[in-house]
FIMARZA-942357 format. One record per residue (C-alpha): x, y, z; residue number from 1. Coordinates in Angstrom, 2 decimals, padded with zeros to 5 digits. Layout:
FIMARZA-942357
- X_Y_Z_NUM
...
This chain:
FIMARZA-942357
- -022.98_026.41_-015.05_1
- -019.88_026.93_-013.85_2
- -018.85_027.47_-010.27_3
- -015.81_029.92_-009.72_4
- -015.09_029.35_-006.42_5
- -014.65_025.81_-005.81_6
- -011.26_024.06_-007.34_7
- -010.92_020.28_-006.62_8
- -007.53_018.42_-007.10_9
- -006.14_015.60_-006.36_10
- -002.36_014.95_-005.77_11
- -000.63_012.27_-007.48_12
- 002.88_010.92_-007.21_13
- 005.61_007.99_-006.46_14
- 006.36_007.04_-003.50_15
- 007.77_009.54_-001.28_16
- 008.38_012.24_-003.77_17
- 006.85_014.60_-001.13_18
- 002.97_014.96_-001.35_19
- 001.82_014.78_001.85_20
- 004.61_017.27_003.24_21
- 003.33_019.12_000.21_22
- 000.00_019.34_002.05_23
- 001.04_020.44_005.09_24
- 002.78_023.65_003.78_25
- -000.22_023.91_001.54_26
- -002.18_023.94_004.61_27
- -000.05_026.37_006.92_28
- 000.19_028.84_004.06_29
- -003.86_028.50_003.46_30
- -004.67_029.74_006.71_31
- -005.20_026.03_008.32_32
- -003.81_027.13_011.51_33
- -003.43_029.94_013.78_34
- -000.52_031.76_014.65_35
- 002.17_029.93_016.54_36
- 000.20_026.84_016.57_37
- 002.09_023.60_017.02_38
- 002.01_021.47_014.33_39
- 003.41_017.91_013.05_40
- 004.98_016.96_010.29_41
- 002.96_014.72_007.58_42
- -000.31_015.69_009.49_43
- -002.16_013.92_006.97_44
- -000.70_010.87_007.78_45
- -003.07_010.20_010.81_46
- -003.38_006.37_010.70_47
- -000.64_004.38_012.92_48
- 000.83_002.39_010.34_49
- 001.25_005.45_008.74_50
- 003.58_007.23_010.78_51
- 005.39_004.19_011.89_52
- 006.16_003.37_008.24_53
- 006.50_007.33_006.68_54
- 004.17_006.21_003.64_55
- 000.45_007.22_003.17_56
- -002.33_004.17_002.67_57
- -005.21_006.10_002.31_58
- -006.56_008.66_000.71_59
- -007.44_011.74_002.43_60
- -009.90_015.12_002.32_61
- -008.37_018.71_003.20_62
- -009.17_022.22_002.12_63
- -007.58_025.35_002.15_64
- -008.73_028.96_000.82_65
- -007.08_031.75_-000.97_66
- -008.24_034.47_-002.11_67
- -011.71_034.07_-001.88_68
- -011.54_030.59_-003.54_69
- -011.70_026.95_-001.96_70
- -009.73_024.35_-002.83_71
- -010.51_020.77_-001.66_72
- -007.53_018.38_-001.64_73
- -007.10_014.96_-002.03_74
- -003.56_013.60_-000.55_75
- -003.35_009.96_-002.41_76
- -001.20_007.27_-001.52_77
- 002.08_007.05_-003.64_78
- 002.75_002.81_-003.47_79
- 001.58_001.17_-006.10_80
- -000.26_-001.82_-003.68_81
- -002.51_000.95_-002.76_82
- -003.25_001.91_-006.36_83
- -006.77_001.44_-006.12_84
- -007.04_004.14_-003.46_85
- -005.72_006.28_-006.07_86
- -007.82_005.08_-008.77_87
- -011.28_005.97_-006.97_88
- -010.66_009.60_-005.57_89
- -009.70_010.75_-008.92_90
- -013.69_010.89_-009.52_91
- -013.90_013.56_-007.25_92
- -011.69_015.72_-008.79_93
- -011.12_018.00_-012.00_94
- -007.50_018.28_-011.90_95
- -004.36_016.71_-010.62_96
- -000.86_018.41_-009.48_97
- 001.60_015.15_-010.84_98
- 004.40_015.55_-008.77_99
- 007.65_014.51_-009.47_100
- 011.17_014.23_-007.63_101
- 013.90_016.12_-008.98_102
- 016.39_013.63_-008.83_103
- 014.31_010.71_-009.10_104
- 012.46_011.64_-012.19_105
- 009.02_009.81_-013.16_106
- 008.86_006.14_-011.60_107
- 006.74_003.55_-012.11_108
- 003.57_004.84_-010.03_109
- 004.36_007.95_-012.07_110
- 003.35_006.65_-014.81_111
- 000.19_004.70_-013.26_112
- -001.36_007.44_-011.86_113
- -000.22_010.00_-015.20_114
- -001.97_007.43_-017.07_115
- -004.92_007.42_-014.91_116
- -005.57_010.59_-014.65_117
- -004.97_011.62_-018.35_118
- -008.03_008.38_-019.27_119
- -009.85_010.78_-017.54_120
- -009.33_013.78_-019.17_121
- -008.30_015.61_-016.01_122
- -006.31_018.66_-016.20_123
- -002.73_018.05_-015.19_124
- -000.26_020.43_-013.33_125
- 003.00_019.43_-013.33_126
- 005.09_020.37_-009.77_127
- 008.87_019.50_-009.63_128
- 009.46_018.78_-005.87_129
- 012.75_018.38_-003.98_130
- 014.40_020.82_-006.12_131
- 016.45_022.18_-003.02_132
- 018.31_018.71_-003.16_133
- 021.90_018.95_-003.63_134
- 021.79_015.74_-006.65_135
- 018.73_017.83_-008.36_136
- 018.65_017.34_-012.04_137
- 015.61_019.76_-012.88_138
- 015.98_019.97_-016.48_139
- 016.74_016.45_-017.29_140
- 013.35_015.60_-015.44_141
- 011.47_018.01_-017.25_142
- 012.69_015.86_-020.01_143
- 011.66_013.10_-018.62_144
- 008.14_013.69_-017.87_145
- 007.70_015.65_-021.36_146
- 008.50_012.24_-023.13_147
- 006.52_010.21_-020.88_148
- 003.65_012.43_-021.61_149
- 004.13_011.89_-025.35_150
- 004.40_008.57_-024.32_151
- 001.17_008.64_-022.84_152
- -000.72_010.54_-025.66_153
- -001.50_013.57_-023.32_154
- -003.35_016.76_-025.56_155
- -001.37_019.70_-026.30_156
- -002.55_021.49_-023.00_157
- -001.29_019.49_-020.53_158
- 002.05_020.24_-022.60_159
- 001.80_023.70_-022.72_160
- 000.79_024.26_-018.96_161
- 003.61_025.97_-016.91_162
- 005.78_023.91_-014.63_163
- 005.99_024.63_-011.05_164
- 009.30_024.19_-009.24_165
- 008.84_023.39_-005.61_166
- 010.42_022.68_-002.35_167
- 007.73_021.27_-000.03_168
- 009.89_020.87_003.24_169
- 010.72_024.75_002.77_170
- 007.23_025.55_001.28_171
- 008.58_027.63_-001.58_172
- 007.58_027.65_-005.37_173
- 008.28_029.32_-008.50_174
- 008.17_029.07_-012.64_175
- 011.67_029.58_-013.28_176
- 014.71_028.25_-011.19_177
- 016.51_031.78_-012.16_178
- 014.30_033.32_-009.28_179
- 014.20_031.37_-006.19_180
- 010.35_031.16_-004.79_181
- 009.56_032.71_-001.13_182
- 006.16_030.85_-000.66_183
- 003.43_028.75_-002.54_184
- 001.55_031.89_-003.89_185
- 002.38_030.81_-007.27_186
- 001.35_027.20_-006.86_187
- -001.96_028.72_-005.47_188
- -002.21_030.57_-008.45_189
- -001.52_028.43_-011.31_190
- -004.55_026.20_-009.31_191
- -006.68_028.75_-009.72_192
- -005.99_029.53_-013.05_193
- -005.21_026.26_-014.71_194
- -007.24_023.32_-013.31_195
- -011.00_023.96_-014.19_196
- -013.68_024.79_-011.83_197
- -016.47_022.15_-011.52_198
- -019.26_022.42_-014.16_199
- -022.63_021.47_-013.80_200
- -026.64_022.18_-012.98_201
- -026.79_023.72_-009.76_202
- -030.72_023.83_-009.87_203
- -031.15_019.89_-011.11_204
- -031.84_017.20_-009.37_205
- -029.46_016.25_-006.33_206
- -026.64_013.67_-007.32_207
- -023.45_012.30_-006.21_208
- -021.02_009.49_-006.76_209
- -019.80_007.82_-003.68_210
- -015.81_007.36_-004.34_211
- -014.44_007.13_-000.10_212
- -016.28_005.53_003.01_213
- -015.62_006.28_006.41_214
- -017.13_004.98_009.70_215
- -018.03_006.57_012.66_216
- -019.44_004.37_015.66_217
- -021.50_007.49_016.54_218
- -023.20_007.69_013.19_219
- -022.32_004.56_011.45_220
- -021.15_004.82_007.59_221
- -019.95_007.97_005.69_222
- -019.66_008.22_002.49_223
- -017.79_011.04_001.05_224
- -018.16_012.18_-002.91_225
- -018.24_015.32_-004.89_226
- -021.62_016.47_-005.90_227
- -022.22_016.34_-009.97_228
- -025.60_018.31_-010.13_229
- -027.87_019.62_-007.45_230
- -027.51_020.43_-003.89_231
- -028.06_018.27_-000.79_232
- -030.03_019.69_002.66_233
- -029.41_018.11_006.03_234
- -033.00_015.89_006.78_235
- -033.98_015.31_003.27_236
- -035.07_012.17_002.03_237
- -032.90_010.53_-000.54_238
- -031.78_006.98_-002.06_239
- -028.78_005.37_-003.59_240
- -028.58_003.17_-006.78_241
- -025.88_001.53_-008.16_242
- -025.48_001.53_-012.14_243
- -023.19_-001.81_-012.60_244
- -025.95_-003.55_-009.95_245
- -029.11_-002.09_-011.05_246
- -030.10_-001.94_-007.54_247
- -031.71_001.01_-005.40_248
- -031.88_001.05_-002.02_249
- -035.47_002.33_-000.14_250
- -035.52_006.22_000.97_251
- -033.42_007.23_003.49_252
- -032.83_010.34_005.52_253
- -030.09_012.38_005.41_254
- -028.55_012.86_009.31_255
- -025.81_014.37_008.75_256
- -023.98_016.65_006.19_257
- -020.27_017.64_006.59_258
- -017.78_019.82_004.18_259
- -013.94_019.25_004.73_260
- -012.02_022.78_005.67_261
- -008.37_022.27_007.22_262
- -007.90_019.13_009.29_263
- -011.94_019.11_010.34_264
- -015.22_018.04_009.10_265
- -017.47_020.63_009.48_266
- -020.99_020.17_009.86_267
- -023.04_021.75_006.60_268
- -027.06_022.76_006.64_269
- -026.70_022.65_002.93_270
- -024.36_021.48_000.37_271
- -024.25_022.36_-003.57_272
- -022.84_021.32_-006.84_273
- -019.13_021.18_-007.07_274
- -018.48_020.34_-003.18_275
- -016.84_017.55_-002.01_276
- -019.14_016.21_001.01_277
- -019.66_013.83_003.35_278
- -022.67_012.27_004.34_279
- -024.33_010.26_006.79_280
- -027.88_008.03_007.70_281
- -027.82_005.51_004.98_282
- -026.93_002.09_006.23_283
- -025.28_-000.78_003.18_284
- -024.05_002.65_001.30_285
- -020.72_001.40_-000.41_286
- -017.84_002.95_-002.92_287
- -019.30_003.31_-006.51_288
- -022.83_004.48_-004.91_289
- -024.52_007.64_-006.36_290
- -026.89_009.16_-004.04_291
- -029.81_010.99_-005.50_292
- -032.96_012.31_-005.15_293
- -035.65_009.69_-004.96_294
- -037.64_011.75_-008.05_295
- -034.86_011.40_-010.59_296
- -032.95_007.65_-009.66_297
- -030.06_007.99_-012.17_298
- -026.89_006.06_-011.48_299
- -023.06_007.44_-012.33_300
- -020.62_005.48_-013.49_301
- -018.18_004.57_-011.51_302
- -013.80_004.01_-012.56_303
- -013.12_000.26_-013.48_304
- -010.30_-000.38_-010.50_305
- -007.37_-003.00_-011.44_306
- -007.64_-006.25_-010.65_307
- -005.56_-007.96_-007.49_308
- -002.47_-009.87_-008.93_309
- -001.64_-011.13_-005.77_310
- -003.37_-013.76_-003.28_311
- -002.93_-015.44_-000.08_312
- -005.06_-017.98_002.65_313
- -006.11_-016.69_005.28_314
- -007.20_-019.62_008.06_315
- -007.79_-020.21_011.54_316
- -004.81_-021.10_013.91_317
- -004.80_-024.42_014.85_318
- -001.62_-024.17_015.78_319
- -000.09_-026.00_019.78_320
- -000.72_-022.26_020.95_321
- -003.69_-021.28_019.07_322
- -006.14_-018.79_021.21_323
- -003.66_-017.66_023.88_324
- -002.93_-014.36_022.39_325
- -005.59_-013.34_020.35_326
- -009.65_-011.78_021.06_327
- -011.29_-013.12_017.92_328
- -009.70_-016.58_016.78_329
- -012.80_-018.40_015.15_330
- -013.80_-018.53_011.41_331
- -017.17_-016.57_012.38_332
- -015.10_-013.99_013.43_333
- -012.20_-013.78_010.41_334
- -014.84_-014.00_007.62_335
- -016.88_-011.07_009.18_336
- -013.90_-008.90_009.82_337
- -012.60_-009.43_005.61_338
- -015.87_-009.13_004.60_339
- -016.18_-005.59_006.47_340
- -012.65_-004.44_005.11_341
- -014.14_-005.08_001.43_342
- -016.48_-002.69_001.98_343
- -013.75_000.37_002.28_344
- -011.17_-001.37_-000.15_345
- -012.14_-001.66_-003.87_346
- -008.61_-003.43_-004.66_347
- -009.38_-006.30_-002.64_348
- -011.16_-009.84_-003.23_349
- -012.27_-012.65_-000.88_350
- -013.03_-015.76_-001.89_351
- -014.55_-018.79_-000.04_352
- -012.21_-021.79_-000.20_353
- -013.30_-025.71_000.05_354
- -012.74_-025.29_003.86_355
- -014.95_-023.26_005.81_356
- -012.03_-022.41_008.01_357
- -009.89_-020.75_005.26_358
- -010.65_-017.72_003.18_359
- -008.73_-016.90_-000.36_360
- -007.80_-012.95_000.08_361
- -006.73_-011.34_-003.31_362
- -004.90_-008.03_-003.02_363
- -002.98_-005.72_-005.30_364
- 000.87_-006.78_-003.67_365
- 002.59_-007.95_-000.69_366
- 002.54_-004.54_000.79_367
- -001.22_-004.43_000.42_368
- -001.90_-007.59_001.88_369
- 000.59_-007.46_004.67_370
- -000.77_-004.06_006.21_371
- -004.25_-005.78_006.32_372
- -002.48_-009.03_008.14_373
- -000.92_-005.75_010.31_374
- -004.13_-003.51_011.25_375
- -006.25_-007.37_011.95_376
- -003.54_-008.19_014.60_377
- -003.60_-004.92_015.97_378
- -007.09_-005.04_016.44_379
- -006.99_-008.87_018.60_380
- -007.08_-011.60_015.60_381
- -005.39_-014.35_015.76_382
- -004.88_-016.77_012.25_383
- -002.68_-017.80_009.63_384
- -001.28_-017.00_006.32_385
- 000.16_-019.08_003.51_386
- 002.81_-017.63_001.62_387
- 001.61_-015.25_-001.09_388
- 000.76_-016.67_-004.68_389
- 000.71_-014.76_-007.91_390
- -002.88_-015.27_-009.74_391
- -002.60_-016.58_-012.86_392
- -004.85_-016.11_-015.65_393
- -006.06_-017.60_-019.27_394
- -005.77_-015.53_-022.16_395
- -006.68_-016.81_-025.65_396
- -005.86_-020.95_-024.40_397
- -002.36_-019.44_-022.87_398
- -001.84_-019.56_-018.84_399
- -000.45_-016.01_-018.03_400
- 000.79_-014.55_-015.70_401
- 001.52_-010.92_-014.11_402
- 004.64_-008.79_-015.19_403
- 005.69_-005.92_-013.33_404
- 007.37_-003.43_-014.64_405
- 010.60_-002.58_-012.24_406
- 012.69_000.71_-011.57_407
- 015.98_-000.12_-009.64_408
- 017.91_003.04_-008.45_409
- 021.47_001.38_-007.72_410
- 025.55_002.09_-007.16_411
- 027.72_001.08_-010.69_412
- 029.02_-001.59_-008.04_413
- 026.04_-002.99_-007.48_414
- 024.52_-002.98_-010.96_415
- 026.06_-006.50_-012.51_416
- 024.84_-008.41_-009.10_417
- 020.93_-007.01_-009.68_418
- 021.36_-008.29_-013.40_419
- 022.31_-011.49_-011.91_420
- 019.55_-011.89_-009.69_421
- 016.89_-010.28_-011.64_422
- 017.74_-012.23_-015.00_423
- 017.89_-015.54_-012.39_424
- 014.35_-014.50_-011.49_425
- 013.19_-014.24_-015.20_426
- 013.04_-010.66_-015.39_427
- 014.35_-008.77_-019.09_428
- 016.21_-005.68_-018.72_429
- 014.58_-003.15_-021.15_430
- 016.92_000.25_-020.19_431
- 019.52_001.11_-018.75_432
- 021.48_004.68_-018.13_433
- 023.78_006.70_-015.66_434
- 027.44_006.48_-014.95_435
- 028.20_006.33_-010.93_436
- 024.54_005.44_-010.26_437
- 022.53_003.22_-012.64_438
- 018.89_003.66_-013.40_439
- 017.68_-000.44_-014.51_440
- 014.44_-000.95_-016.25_441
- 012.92_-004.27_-015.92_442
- 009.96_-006.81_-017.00_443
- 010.03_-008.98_-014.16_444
- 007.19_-011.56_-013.51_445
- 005.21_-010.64_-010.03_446
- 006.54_-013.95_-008.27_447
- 009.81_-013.32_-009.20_448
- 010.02_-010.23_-006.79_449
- 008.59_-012.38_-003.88_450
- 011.73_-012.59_-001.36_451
- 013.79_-010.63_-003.15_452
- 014.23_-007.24_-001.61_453
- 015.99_-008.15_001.45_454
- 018.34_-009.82_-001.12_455
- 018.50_-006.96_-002.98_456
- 019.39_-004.44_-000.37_457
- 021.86_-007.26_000.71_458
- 023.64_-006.57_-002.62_459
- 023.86_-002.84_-002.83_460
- 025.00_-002.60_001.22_461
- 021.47_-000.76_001.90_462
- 021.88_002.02_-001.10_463
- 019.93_000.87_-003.40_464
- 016.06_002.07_-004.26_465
- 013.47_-000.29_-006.36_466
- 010.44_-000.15_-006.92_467
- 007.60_-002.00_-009.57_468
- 004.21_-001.37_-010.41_469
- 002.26_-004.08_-012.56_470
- 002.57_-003.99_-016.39_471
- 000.25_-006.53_-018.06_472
- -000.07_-010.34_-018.11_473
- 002.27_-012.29_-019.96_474
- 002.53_-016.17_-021.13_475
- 004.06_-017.93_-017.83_476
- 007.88_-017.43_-018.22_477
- 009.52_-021.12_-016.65_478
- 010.34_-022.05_-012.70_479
- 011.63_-019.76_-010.60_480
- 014.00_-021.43_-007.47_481
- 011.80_-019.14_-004.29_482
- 015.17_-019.89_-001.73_483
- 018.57_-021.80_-002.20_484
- 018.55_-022.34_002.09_485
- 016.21_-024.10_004.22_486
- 014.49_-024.12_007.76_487
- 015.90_-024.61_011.09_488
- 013.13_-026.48_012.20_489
- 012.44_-026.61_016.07_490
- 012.55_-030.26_017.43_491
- 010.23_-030.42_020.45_492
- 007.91_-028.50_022.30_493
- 009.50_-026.25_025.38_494
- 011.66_-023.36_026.22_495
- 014.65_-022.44_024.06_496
- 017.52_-021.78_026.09_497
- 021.10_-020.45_025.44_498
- 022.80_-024.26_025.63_499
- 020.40_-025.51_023.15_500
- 020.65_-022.13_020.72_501
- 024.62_-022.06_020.94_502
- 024.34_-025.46_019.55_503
- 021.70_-024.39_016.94_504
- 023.39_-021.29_016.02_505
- 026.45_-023.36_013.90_506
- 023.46_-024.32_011.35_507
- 022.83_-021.03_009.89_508
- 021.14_-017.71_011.43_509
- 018.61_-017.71_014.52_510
- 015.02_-015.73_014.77_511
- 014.86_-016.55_018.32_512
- 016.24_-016.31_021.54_513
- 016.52_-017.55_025.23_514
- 013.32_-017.85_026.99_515
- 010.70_-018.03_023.97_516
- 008.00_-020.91_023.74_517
- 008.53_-023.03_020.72_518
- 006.44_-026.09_019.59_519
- 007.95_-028.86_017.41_520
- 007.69_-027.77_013.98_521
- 008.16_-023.99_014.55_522
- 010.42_-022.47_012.16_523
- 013.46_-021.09_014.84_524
- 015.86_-020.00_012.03_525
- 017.40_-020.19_008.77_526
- 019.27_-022.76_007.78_527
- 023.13_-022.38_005.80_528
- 022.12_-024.80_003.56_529
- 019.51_-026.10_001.18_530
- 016.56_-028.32_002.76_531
- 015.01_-027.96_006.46_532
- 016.99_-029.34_009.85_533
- 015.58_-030.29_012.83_534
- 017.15_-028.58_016.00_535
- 016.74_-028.80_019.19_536
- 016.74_-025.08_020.79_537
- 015.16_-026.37_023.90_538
- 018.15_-029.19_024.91_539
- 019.64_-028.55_028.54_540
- 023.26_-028.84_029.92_541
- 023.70_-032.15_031.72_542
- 024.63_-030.69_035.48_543
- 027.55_-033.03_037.00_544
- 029.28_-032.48_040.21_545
- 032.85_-032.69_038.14_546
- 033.98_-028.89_037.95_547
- 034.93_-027.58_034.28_548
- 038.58_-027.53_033.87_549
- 037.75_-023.65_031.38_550
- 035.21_-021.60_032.57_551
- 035.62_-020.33_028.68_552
- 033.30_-023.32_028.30_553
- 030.60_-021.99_030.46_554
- 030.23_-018.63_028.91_555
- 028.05_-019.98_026.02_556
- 027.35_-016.41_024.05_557
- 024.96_-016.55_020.83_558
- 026.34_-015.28_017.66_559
- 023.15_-013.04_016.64_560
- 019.60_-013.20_016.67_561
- 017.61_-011.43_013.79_562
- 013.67_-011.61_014.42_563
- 011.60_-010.94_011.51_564
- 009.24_-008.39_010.23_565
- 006.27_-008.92_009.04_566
- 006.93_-008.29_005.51_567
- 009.94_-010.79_006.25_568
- 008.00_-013.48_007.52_569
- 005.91_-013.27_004.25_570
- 009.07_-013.52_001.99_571
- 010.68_-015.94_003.65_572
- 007.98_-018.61_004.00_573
- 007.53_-021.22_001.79_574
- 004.72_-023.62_000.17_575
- 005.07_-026.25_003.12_576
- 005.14_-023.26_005.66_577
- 002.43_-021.01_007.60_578
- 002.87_-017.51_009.02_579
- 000.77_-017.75_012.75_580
- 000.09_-013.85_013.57_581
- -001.19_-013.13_016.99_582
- -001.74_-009.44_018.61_583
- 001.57_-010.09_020.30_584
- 004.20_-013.09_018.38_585
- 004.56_-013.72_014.70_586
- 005.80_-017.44_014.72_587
- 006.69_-019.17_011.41_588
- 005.40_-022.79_011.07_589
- 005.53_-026.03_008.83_590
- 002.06_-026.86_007.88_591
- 003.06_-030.48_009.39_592
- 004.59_-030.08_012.58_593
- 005.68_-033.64_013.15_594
- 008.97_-034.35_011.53_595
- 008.04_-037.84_011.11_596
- 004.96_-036.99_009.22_597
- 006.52_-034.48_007.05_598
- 009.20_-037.07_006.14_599
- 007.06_-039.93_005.32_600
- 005.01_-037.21_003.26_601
- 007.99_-036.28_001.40_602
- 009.20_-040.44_000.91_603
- 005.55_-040.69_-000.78_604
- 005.94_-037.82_-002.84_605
- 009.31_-039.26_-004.42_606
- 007.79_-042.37_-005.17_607
C-alpha cells in the first residue's frame, strides 16, 4: 500500500551551498510559524558549535505541510568529517533534493552523498541554489551535475526529472530562469509529484529501523526512525533486535511516542507506516536497531557507514597543571564519556591502548575529531591529544594508505604556489580549468593535508576555497616533511612577562602573552627556524639604581601575539608534542618537558 500523504526527503549537499537556510524558508512558507513571528536565521542549526562555526554537524527532523500533504525533512550536514551523519538518515527517507551551488558546481561531498543516495535507489531532485549570485553560472552547472550523474551510473529518471532553480536566502524557485520564481510553490510541488510516497503494509506487524538517537534526561534515550510496516501505539509492549548482532533485547514498553511538525516534537497516541517517529522507554536502544513487535522479531538491515581514516590518543593530563581547570580529569571518567559519544556517532571508533590511561579515538577527519575534543571541554574534561595519525591499512601484502580526493577553488595568482605545495605533499593533480579563477583537482594522501590549510590560505591572501572528501586507499606514497620550523620551547616554570617575551619574540612568532602561567616544556611559540629553542618568557629585568640614559629602552612593546585555535593547535603539533585541553586554556606541550631529558633522548636516538 501506498500512503499519499506522507513524503520523506532528505537534503543533501556541500558544504555551505545553502541547505539549512533552505529549510528555514521551507519552513516559513509551510506554515511553521505564525504571522509576524520572530525568527532566526539557520534555525536548524540549534547546537552551539553550530552557530559559532555557520556549518551543521548533525542531522536534524522538521516537517512542514502543503496542501493537505506532510513532508518530513531531514537537514544533513554538508562536511565531509560528518559523512556518516549523512550516511544513516538516508534510511529514513525515499527521496533526496541534491543541492548544488550555482557558482560552485558539484564538490567533493557532492559527489559522496550523490553516490550515496543513488546505491540506494532513492529518487533524486536536483535544486540549483544561489542562483541570485552575481558570478552564477547556471547552465554550466547543469552540465556539471548531468556528467557527474553519468558518471555515477544514475537511471534515466533521475535524468529526466525537472531542475529546480532556487534562491534560498530570498525563498524563491522556479523551472526556467526565463521567469523569475515568487515563492517555493514549485519546489513544494515537484516534492509532491516526483519523490515517491512511502510504500508498505499498514496492517502488518509493527517495524522500524532506528537510524538517529537522542537523549532526554527526563526520559532517557530516543530513538528516532521511519516506520517500514505497521503502526506503533503509545504503552504497547515491544522489543528491538539487531540483524548484524543477532541479539534481541527483552520486552519493553513504549512511554512515549512523538511525530516531528515545525521546530517541535509532538507527542503521538498512535503512529503508522510511512512516519518518521520518535520513541522512548527502551534503555541500550542504539543506531541500526529495528524495533518490532515481540510476535514477529525480524531485523532490517541497516547502511554499511565508512570507515574512520583518521586517529588520535586521547590520555589523561599529567601535565605541572593537570586538574586545576577541569571537572572530570581521571581515566574512569574519559573512557565513560567516549564510550557514551559512540553510542550517537556511527563514524567513530575507540580503541583501548596498552595504557589504561590512554584511549585510541578513530574518526572520519580532523574536523570530526576536533569538535568532539571541543563539546568534551565544554562540558568540564580535562586531557590530552597527540597529533592526529592517518590509519593505514593492508591490502593484498601492500601497506596503504588513505587518498583524498581535493577541490581547490583559487586566484590564477595563487594557482602555481598550491601546485607547489600540494605536489611537495605527494598529491597528483588530475584537472584543472578556469581562466581568472582556477578550479584544481587533486589525489592527495590524507596526511598530506594535515597542517596545510593555514598554509594554504597563507598563499592565496585568504581567497582561496578547498575542500577533500576521501577517495580510496592507495599503496603508501614516500615521506612527507609535517613542518620546515620548530618550537619555541618555554624554559622554566613561572609567569611570562613582557622583558622575557620581547627577548623571545626575535626567535620567530609568540602564542602567548604577559601574565600567562607556563611550565618548562610548554610550547610558547613558533620558532623561524627548523628544530625547537628553549626560551625563557619568564626572565625579569635586573632593577639597578643607575637611571637609563633612553627611556626608548624602557618601552619594551611585543611585536604580535597569535593564540591558536583549536583546529590550529592540532595542525601544528608534532610527534614529540601533546595538545593539553582544559574547559578554559589550550596549552601545547613536549611529551618530555625537561630539556635535558629530551636532549639526551635525542643523543640516543642518533647513535
Amino acid at each position: 500500500m501506498i500512503r499519499e500523504d506522507i513524503r520523506n526527503i532528505a537534503i543533501i549537499a556541500h558544504v555551505d551551498h545553502g541547505k539549512t537556510t533552505l529549510v528555514d524558508q521551507m519552513l516559513k512558507q509551510g506554515g511553521a510559524y505564525h504571522e509576524n513571528q520572530q525568527t532566526v536565521d539557520r534555525v536548524m542549526d540549534s547546537g552551539d558549535i553550530e552557530r559559532e562555526r555557520g556549518i551543521t554537524i548533525l542531522a536534524k527532523n522538521t516537517a512542514v505541510h502543503y496542501m493537505g500533504h506532510k513532508i518530513n525533512i531531514v537537514d544533513t550536514p554538508g562536511h565531509a568529517d560528518f559523512g556518516g551523519e549523512v550516511e544513516r538518515v538516508l534510511k529514513m527517507v525515499d527521496g533526496v533534493l541534491l543541492l548544488v551551488d550555482s557558482f560552485e558546481g558539484p564538490m567533493p561531498q557532492t559527489r559522496f552523498v550523490l553516490q550515496k543516495a543513488l546505491a540506494l535507489k532513492l529518487k533524486v531532485l536536483i535544486v540549483i541554489n544561489k542562483i541570485d549570485r552575481p558570478d552564477a553560472r547556471c547552465e554550466e552547472v547543469v552540465g556539471e551535475i548531468l556528467d557527474l550523474l553519468i558518471d555515477l551510473d544514475a537511471d534515466e529518471s533521475t535524468l529526466d526529472n525537472p531542475i529546480l532553480y532556487v534562491s534560498a536566502r530570498k525563498g524563491t524557485a522556479t523551472l526556467d530562469l526565463a521567469q523569475p520564481g515568487e515563492d517555493l510553490k514549485p519546489l513544494f510541488e515537484s516534492i509532491l509529484e516526483y519523490i515517491p510516497a512511502p510504500e508498505g503494509d499498514p496492517d502488518g506487524p509493527a517495524q522500524v529501523l532506528i537510524s538517529t538517537i537522542d537523549y532526554s534526561e527526563y526520559v532517557g534515550r530516543i530513538g528516532v526512525g521511519r516506520i517500514t510496516r505497521g503502526s506503533f501505539r503509545e504503552g504497547m509492549q515491544v522489543v528491538y533486535t539487531n540483524l548484524e548482532t543477532g541479539k534481541t533485547s527483552p520486552p519493553f514498553r513504549l512511554s512515549g511516542l512523538y511525530q516531528f511538525d515545525a521546530l517541535k516534537r509532538v507527542p503521538a497516541q498512535e503512529v503508522r507506516m510511512g512516519d518518521i517517529v520518535a520513541m522512548s522507554g527502551m534503555e541500550g536502544l542504539s543506531i541500526g536497531d529495528t524495533v518490532c513487535d515481540p510476535a514477529c522479531v525480524e531485523g532490517l538491515p541497516f547502511v554499511k557507514i565508512s570507515e574512520p581514516t583518521v586517529t588520535m590518543t586521547f590520555s589523561v593530563n599529567d601535565s605541572p597543571f593537570a586538574g586545576r581547570e577541569g571537572e572530570y580529569v581521571t581515566s574512569r571518567h574519559l573512557r565513560a564519556r567516549l564510550m557514551r559519544e559512540l553510542q550517537t556517532d556511527v563514524s567513530l571508533r575507540v580503541n583501548e591502548t596498552d595504557s589504561t590511561d590512554a584511549f585510541e579515538v578513530c574518526g572520519r577527519g580532523e574536523l570530526h575529531l576536533s569538535i568532539l575534543i571541543e563539546n568534551m571541554r565544554r562540558q568540564g574534561y580535562e586531557f590530552a591529544v597527540s597529533k592526529p595519525r592517518v590509519i593505514y591499512k593492508e591490502i593484498d601484502g601492500k601497506k596503504c594508505e588513505p587518498i583524498e580526493r581535493l577541490v581547490v577553488d583559487t586566484p590564477q595568482a595563487s594557482a602555481g604556489a598550491v601546485i607547489e605545495k600540494i605536489g611537495r605533499r605527494r598529491g597528483e593533480l588530475v584537472h584543472m580549468s578556469g581562466a581568472d579563477r582556477v578550479r584544481l583537482e587533486f589525489l592527495v594522501p590524507s596526511r598530506g593535508l594535515f597542517g596545510y590549510r593555514s598554509e594554504f590560505m597563507t598563499d592565496t591572501r585568504g581567497e582561496g576555497i578547498m575542500s577533500a572528501v576521501f577517495e580510496r586507499y592507495e599503496p603508501v606514497k614516500g615521506d612527507i616533511p609535517h613542518r620546515s620550523f620548530g618550537a619555541l620551547v618555554a624554559h622554566e616554570a613561572g609567569v611570562s612577562n613582557s622583558y622575557g617575551l620581547f627577548y623571545a619574540q626575535e626567535r620567530g612568532t609568540l602564542f602567548i602573552g604577559a601574565q600567562v602561567e607556563v611550565y618548562e616544556g610548554m610550547i610558547v611559540g613558533q620558532n623561524a627556524r627548523p628544530g625547537d629553542l628553549v626560551v625563557n618568557v619568564c626572565k625579569q629585568k635586573h632593577v639597578t639604581n643607575m637611571r637609563n640614559a633612553s627611556a626608548s629602552e624602557n618601552a619594551l612593546r611585543l611585536v604580535s601575539v597569535h593564540p591558536l585555535s583549536l583546529e590550529e593547535c592540532l595542525e601544528f603539533i608534532d610527534d614529540d608534542e601533546l595538545l593539553e585541553v582544559t574547559p578554559k586554556t589550550l596549552r601545547m606541550r613536549k611529551r618530555t618537558l625537561s630539556a635535558g631529558d629530551r636532549a639526551r633522548a635525542w643523543r640516543n636516538q642518533q647513535a
